[in-house]
C-alpha positions in Angstrom: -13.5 36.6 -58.5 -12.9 33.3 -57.2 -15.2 31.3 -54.8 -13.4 31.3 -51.6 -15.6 29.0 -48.9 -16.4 30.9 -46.0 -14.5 30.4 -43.1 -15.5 28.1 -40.6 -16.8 30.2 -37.9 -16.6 28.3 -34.3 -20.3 27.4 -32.6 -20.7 29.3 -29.9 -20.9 26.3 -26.6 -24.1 26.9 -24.4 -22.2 27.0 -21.2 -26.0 25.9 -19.2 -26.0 22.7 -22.1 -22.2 21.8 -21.0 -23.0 21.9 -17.7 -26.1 19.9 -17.7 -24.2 17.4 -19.8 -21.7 16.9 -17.3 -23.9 17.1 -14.5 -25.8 14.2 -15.9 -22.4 12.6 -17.0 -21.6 12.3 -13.1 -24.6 11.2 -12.2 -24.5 8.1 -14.8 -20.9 7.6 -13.2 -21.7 7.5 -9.8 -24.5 5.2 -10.0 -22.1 2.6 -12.0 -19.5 2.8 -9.6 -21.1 3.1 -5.9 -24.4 0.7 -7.0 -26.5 0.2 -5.4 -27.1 3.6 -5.4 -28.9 5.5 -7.8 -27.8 9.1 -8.8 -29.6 11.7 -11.2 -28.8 15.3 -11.6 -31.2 17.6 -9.5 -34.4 19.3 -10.6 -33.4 23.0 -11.0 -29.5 21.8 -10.2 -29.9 23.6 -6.6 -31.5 26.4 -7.6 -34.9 26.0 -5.5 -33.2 25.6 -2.6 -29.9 26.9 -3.3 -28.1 30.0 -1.8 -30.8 32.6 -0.9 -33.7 30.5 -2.2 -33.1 28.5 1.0 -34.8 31.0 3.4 -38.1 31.2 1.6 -38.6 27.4 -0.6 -36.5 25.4 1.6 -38.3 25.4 4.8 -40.8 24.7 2.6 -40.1 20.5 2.2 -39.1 17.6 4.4 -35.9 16.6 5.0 -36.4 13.2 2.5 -37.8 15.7 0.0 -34.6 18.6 0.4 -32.1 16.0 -0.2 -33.4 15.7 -3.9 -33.1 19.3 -4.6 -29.9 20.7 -2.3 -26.4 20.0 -5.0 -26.2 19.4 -8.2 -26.1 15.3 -8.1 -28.5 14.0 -5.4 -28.8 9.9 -4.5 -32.7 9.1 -5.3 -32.9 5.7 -3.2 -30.9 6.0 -0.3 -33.7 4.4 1.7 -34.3 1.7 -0.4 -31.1 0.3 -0.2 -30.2 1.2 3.3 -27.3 3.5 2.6 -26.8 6.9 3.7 -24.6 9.0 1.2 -22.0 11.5 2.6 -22.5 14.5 0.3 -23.9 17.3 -1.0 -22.0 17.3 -4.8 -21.4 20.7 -6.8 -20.4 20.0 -10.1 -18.2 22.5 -12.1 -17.0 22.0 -16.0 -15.3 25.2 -17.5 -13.3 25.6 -20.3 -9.8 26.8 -19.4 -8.0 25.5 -16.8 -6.8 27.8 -14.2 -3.2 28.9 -13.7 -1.3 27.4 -10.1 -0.4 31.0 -9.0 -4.4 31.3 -8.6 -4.3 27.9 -6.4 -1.6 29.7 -4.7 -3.2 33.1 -4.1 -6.4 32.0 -3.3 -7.9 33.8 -6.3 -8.9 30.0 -7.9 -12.4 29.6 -8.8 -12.2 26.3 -6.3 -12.3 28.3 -3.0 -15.8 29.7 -4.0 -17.1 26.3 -5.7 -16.2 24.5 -2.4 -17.9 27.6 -0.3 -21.3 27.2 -2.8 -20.9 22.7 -1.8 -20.3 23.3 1.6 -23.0 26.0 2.1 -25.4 23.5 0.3 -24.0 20.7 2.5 -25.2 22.2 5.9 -28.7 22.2 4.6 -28.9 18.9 4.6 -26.2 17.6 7.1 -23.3 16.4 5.0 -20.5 17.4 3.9 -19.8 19.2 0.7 -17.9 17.8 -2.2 -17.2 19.3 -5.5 -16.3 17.6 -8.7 -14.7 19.6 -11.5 -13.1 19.8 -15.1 -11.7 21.7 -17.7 -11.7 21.2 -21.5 -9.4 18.7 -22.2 -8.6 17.5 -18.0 -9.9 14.6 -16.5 -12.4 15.2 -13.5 -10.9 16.2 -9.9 -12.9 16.3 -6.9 -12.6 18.7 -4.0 -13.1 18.5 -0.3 -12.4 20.5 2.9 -10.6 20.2 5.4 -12.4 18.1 7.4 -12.4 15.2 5.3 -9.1 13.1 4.5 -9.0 11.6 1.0 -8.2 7.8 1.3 -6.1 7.9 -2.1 -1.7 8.2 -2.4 -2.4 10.7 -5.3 -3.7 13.9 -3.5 -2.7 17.8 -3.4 -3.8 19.9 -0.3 -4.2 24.0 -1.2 -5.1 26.7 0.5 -7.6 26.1 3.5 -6.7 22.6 3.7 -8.7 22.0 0.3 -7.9 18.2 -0.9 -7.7 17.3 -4.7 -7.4 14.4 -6.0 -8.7 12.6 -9.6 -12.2 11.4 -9.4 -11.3 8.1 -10.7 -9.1 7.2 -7.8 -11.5 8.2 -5.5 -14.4 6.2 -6.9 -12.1 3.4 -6.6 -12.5 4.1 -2.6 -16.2 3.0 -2.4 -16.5 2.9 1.7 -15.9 6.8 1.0 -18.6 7.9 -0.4 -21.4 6.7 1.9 -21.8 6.6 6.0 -23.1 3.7 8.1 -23.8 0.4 5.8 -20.7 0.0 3.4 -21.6 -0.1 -0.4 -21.2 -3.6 -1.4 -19.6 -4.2 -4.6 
């Protein structure tokens, strides 16, 4: 009998771990590239206020206090620096990529994620905003309709959903925030 080693058996990923990771991945991200803002990934990541825990915990705080825990991503010191961010972000890693015939079908996991931001957006008066990656794919963002993306590099799917590379986009700073322009 020889001594065979034991296969290597893949680790099994903690999807809530990847998630988290990323979410605080953004949040690092954003608050490099649209300083003077600060961003941090939510308490709970949406889920005190989020979908039906809106009715009964969010009448429950301000509106200063709801910003911090509507989204995944949430500005802490929009006051403090006088700037008054656009969105409400949903953040989305996942580990395969989705084929085009479900962008085309409307059977893509995007049409619900940008349902979840933009439910999560009217809380708090903004719009919604989701940013999103697979294993191995750089991250996209996502918005409706209603917003036009100010970068060349952009594809527009079903609903009117714009996509473009979140490093293009963060290249637009006068996007991401309403009233006072960030200064860089």
């Amino acid at each position: 009998m020889t001594d065979q080693p034991a296969p290597n058996k893949k680790k099994r990923v903690n999807s809530k771990s990847k998630g988290n990771g990323f979410e605080n991945k953004i949040a690092k991200l954003l608050s490099e590239k649209l300083a003077p803002l600060t961003f941090v990934r939510s308490q709970g990541s949406g889920a005190r206020v989020g979908g039906k825990n809106f009715e009964t915990m969010g009448k429950m705080f301000g509106e200063d206090a709801l910003k911090l825990f509507v989204g995944d991503i949430v500005p802490t010191n929009e006051r403090d620096v006088d700037l008054d961010f656009r969105f409400s972000i949903e953040c989305k890693f996942y580990k395969t990529a989705e084929r085009m015939e479900s962008l085309l079908t409307g059977s893509s996991l995007i049409y619900g994620w940008m349902n979840e931001a933009l439910n999560d957006a009217q809380k708090i008066n903004r719009a919604g905003l989701v940013i999103f990656k697979f294993n191995n794919t750089k991250c996209y963002v996502a918005v409706d309709r209603f917003m036009q993306l100010p970068v060349n590099n952009k594809i527009t799917i079903l609903n009117g959903i714009q996509v473009c590379l979140l490093d293009d986009l963060l290249e637009q700073t006068h996007f991401w925030t309403r009233g006072k322009q960030v200064q860089i």
